[in-house]
Every structure is written in C-alpha cells, then in structure tokens.
C-alpha positions as CSV (number, residue, x, y, z in Angstrom):
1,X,0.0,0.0,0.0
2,X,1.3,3.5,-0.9
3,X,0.5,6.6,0.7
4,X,0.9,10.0,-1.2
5,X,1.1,13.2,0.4
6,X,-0.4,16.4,-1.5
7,X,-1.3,20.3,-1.1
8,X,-5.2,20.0,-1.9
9,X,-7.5,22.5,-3.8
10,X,-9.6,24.8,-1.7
11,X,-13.0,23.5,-2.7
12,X,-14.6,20.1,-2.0
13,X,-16.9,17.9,-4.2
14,X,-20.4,18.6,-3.5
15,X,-21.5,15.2,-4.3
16,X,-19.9,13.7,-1.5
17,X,-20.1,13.7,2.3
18,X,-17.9,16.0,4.4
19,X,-16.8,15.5,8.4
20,X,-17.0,19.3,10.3
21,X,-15.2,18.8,13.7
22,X,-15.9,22.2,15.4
23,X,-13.4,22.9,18.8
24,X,-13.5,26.2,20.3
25,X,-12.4,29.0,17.6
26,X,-11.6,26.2,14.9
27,X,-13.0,24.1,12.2
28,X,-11.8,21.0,10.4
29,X,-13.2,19.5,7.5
30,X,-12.3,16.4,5.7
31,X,-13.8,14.5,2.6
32,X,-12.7,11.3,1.1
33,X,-12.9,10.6,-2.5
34,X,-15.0,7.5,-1.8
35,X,-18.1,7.7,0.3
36,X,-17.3,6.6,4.4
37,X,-19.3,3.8,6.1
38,X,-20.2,4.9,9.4
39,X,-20.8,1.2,9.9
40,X,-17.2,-1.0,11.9
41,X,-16.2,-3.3,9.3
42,X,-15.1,-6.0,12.3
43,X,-16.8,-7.1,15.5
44,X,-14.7,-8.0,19.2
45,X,-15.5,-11.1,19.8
46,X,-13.1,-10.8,23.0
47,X,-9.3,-9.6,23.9
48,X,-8.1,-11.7,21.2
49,X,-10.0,-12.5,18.3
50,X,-12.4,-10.3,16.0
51,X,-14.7,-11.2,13.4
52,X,-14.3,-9.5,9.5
53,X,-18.0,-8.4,8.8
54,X,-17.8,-8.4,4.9
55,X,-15.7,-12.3,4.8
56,X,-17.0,-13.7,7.8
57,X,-13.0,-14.5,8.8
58,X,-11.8,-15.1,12.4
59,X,-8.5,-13.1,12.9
60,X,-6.3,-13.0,16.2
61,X,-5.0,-9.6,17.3
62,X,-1.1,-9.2,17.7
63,X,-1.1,-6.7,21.0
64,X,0.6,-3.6,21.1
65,X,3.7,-3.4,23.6
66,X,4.1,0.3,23.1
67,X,2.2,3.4,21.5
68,X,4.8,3.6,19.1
69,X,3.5,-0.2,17.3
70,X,0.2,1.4,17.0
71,X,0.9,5.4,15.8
72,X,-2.5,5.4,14.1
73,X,-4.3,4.7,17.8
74,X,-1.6,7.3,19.2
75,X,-2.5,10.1,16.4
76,X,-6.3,9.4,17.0
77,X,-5.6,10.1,20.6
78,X,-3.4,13.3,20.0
79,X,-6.1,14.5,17.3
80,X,-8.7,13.8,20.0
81,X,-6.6,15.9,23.0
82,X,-6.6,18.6,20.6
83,X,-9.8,18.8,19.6
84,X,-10.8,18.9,23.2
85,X,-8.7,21.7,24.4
86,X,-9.2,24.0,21.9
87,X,-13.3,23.2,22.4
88,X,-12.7,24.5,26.0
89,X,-9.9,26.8,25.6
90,X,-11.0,29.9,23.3
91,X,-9.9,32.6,25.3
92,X,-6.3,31.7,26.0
93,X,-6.1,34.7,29.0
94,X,-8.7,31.9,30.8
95,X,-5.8,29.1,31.0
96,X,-3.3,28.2,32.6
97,X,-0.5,25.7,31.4
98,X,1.3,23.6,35.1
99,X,4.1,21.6,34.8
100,X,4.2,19.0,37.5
101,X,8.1,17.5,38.3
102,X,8.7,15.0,40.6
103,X,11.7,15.2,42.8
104,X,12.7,11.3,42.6
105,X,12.7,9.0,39.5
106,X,9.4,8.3,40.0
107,X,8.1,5.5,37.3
108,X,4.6,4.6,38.6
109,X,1.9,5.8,36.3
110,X,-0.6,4.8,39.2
111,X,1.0,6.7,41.4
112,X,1.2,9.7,39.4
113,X,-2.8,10.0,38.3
114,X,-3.4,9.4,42.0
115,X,-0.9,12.3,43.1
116,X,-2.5,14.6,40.1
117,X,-5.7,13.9,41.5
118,X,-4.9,14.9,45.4
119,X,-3.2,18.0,43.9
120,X,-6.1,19.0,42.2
121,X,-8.5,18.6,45.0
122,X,-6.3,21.1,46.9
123,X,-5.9,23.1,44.5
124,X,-10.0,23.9,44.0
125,X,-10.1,23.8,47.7
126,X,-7.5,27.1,48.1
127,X,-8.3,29.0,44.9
128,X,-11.9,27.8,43.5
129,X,-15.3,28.7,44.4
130,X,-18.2,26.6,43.9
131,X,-19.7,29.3,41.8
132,X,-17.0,29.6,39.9
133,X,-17.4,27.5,36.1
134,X,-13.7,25.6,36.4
135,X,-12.5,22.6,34.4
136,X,-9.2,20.8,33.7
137,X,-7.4,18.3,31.6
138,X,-4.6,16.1,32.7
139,X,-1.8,14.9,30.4
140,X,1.0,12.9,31.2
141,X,4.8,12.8,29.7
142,X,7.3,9.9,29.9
143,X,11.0,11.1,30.1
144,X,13.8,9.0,28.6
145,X,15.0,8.1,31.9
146,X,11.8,6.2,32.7
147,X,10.2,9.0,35.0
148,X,6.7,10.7,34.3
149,X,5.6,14.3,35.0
150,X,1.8,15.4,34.8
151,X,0.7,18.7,32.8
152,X,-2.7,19.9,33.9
153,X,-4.7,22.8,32.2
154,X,-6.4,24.7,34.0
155,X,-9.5,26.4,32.2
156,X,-11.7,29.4,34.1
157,X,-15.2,31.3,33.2
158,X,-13.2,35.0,33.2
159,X,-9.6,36.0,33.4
160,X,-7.5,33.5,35.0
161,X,-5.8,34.7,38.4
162,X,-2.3,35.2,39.4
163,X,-0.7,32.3,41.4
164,X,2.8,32.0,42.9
165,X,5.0,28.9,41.5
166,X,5.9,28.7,45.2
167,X,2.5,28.2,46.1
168,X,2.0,25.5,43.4
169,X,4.9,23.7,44.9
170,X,3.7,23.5,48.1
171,X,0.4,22.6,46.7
172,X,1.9,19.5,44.7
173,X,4.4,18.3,47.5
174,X,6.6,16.1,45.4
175,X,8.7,18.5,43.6
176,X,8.6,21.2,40.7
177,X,6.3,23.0,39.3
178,X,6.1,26.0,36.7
179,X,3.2,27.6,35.6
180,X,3.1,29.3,32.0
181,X,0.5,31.8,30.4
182,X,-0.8,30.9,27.0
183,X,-2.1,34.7,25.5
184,X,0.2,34.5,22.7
185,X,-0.4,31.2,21.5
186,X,-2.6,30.9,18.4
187,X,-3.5,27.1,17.9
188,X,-3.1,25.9,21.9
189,X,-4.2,23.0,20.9
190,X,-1.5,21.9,18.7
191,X,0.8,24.0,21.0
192,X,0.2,21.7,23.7
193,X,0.1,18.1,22.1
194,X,3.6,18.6,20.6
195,X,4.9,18.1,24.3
196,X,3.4,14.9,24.1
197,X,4.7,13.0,20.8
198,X,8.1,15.5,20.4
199,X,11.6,14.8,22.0
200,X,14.6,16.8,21.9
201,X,17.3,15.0,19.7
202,X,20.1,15.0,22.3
203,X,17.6,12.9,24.4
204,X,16.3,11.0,21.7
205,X,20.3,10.1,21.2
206,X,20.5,8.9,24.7
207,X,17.7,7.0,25.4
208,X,17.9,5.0,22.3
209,X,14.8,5.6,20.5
210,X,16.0,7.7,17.5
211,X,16.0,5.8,14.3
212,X,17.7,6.5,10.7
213,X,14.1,7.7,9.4
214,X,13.4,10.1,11.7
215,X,13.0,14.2,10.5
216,X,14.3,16.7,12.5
217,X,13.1,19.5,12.9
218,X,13.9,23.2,14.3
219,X,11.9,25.0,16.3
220,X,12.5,28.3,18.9
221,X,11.9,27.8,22.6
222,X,12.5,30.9,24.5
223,X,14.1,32.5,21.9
224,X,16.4,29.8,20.9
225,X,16.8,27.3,18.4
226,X,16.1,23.4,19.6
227,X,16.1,20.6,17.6
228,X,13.2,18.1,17.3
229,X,12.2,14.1,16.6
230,X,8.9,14.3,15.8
231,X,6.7,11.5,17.5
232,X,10.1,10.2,19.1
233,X,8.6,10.2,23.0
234,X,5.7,8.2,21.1
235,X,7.9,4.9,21.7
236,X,8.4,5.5,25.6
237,X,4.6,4.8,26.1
238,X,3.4,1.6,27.0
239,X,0.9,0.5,25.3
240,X,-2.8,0.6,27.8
241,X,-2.0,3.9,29.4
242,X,-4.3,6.4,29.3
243,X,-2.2,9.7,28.0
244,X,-5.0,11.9,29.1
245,X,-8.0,12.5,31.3
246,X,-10.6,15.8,32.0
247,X,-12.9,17.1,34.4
248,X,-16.6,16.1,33.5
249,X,-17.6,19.5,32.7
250,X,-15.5,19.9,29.9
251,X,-16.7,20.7,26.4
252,X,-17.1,18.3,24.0
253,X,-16.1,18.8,20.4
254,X,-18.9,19.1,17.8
255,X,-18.7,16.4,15.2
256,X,-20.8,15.9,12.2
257,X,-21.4,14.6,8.4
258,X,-23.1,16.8,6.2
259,X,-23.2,17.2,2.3
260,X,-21.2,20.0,1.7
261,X,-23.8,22.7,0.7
262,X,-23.2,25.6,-1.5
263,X,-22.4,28.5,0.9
264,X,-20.0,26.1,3.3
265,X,-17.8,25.5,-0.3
266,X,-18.2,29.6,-1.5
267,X,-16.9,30.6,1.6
268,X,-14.1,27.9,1.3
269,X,-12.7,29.5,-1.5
270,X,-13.0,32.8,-0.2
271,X,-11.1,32.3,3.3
272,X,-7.4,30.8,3.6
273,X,-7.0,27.8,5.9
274,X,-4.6,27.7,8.7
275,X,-3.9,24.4,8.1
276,X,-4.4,22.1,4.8
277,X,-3.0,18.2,3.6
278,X,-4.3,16.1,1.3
279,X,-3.5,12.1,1.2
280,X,-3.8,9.9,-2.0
281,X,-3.7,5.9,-0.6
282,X,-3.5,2.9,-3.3
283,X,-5.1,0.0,-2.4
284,X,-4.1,-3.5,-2.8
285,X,-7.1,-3.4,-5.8
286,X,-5.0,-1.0,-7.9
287,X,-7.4,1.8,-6.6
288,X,-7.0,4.8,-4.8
289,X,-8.9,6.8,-2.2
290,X,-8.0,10.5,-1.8
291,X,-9.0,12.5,1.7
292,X,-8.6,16.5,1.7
293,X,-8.1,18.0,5.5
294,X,-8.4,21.7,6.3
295,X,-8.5,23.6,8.9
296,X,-9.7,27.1,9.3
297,X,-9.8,29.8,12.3
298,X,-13.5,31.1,13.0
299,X,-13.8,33.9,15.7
300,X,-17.3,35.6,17.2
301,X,-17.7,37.5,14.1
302,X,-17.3,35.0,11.3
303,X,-18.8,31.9,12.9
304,X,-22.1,32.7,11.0
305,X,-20.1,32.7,8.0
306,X,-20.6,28.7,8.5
307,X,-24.0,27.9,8.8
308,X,-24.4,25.0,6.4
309,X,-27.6,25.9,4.3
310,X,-28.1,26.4,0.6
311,X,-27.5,29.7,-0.9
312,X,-29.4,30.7,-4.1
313,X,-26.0,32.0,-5.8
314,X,-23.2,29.9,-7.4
315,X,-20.5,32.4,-6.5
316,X,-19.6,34.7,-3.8
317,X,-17.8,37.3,-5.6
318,X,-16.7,39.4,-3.0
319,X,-13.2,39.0,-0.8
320,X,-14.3,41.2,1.9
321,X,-16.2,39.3,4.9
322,X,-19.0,42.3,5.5
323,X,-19.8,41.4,2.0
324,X,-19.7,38.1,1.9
325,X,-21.8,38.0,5.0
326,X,-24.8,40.7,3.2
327,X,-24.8,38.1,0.5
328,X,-24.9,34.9,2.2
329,X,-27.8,35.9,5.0
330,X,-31.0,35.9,3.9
C-alpha cells in the first residue's frame, strides 16, 4: 500500500459527504474521495480475536507493547486531546498551562494519576469557588530516563488569576512545578500536544529511541533554536495507558457529516485555511482513495459565515467578509 502526500484544492466535491469537527475557535473538514461507512467493518469477539464483517474471517490480534507499534491509535488520541482543548480553551487569558516534576525518579503511572488527583483537590479547595465554572485536563509525559511528570490545564469562566510557582509547589508536595501563560499562543491545541509525541534530539540520542528515518526539525523555545524528533517520545509509552483525562464538565467537540452545501464550499474558496493536507492511498485493488483535510480559524464574528444551508447563488464574488456576510444571510 502506498500513501501520497499532496497540497489540496480549496474547494470540496459537492456530491460527496464531508466531516465538520468544530473545537472552540476552529473548524476541520475532511472528505474522502470514496463515500465513508459509518458502519465497523469487524466485530470484538473478545481480547483476542475479531470477526471481519464483509468475509465472515476469524482473525487473532497481535497486541501492542508500546504506543509507538500502534501510531495510528496514538494520532487518534493526539487528534482527540486537541480537539478537546481547543473546544474548551478559546480565550487563551482563561488558561493556565502547570508543569508538574517530581523530585525522585518516579516510574509509577498509578501513582502519578493518583498524586495529580490529590493535587487538584487542593488546588480547588485554596483557589476555586463553587460558583465559579472551572475545568481541567490532565496529560502525562514519559521522560527518557523512565520517569513521568503530569501537565494539567487549567481552564476558568473569566480571566484567570495570578498564582505564585511557590504556592504550586507547596500545593503539589513532590517536587517542581512551573506555571506558564498561553495569550500568545494561536492554535493551543497543537501547541500543547507537541509536548506529548516530540523529543529533543540529544535525548532521543540517549535514550535509544532515534531511528535512521526520523526528521528533525527546528523550532525556537525561548528565543532559541532546539532541535526536534517528531513522535520520538511516542515509543516510551506503553501501550494501555491512558495519555489523558478531564474534568466532566468539559466541552465536547462538535462532530458531524453533512453534504457539503453551497455557501460552506463559496466561503471555502474565499477564506485561507490555517492548516491544509491532502493524502492519495493505493489500495491492494490498484485503486486509490484521496482525503482532503483543512483547517480554518472562526472567531465571534465570522462563525455565522458557516452555517451549512443552501445559498441561491453559485459564486460569492466578493473577498471582503462584510460582504460576503450581506450576501450569504438571507
């Protein structure tokens, strides 16, 4: 099977299907060049064996070890962490980004989601009120050494106080801490999740998991340049663990199918997407099945800009959004 990457068009077939995945101040779209089944081609029959739907075949599962023998699961999951922060985060002044560093070589991921817990609970107990609308999500980080640390965002309804690294410390009670602001961040989302998969290169060197294949890539920390394996601390996961958890009043991304209607691809050719990748996969038939991904930035003003109905026109002629918008309502 070969996979092709590709920059796609700005327009989407309107005879097929697309996905909208709205979180917080952004939507995705993504349309395959072959109608989806929303149907699972394979059934659990239990831990080890599943049943193929279309052939009626038995098949035994091979079990992952680590994340990094099942990156597709481990991309979902990213994609998924994403998605939720940026559905809950869309003011960044309202978040709060904590770094929690154990002292010792700690290498118990029990332990840790218990410790994160009992931090939080003190936490709301010295600096939340119960009529305050708080929420949080928990992510954890293997280092190459075997140890974990915890990052926690913290999400409030307004403005997001000031708190002391000190008092975080003695709040946590097993070591470091460091709290960061996120106002200048544009996608925190993607910000965030590149903790997760990334590794620095000298580490990747020492711990062993950098591989002839892998890119490197440079990016500026603190007004430096570091270099970067992408999805390198992928491989130091073991396979089971949960990499994150949230509070159960967190928002849910909105996920639908639609048919792409006529104002959704008009206004798709009119804005430029922050983010866009195409894919072109040949089967083991000879075929091929293409899937166009975009990603576009929708504040206050513009989310009406997406309303999925029909418009009467073909074209939206007009560049500017006031316009676009005078045309498009009814």
């Amino acid at each position: 099977m070969k996979k092709e990457i590709f920059v796609p068009n700005n327009h989407l077939e309107p005879e097929l299907p697309v996905r909208i995945i709205r979180h917080g101040n952004f939507l995705d779209l993504m349309q395959s060049s072959r109608p989806i089944s929303t149907e699972c081609p394979i059934q659990r029959l239990d831990k080890d064996t599943i049943l193929v739907k279309s052939s009626g075949e038995i098949k035994t599962l091979r079990h992952a070890t680590s994340k990094a023998q099942s990156k597709e699961s481990v991309r979902q999951s990213l994609q998924r962490l994403r998605n939720l922060i940026n559905a809950n985060v869309t003011d960044p002044r309202r978040a709060r980004w904590i770094t929690l560093t154990y002292a010792e070589n700690m290498t118990d991921t029990h332990r840790l989601y218990r410790d994160v817990k009992k931090f939080i609970m003190r936490f709301r107990y010295k600096y939340i009120t119960r009529a305050q609308d708080w929420r949080y999500i928990i992510a954890v980080e293997p280092q190459g050494r075997g140890a974990w640390h915890a990052h926690v965002l913290f999400i409030w309804e307004k403005t997001a106080p000031y708190i002391a690294n000190d008092d975080l410390a003695a709040i946590w009670r097993h070591g470091f801490t460091k709290i960061a602001k996120l106002d200048n961040v544009d996608n925190i989302g993607v910000y965030l999740t590149a903790y997760l998969g990334d590794m620095d290169l000298d580490d990747a060197e020492k711990c062993g998991v950098l591989s002839a294949t892998d890119s490197v890539k440079m990016v500026e920390v603190d007004g430096k340049s570091k270099a970067i394996i992408k999805g390198a601390r992928l491989q130091l996961y073991p396979s089971g663990l949960h990499i994150y958890r949230a509070s159960r009043n967190c928002v849910k991304p909105d996920i639908r199918r639609i048919m792409l209607s006529q104002r959704l691809n008009n206004l798709m050719r009119n804005m430029l997407p922050k983010f866009s990748r195409g894919c072109r996969v040949e089967l083991e038939d000879k075929s091929s099945v293409s899937y166009s991904y975009f990603t576009y930035k929708v504040t206050k003003d513009d989310r009406l800009y997406w309303e999925c109905h029909p418009l009467p026109c073909d074209e939206l002629p007009f560049r500017d959004e006031p316009q676009q918008l005078a045309l498009a309502l009814p």
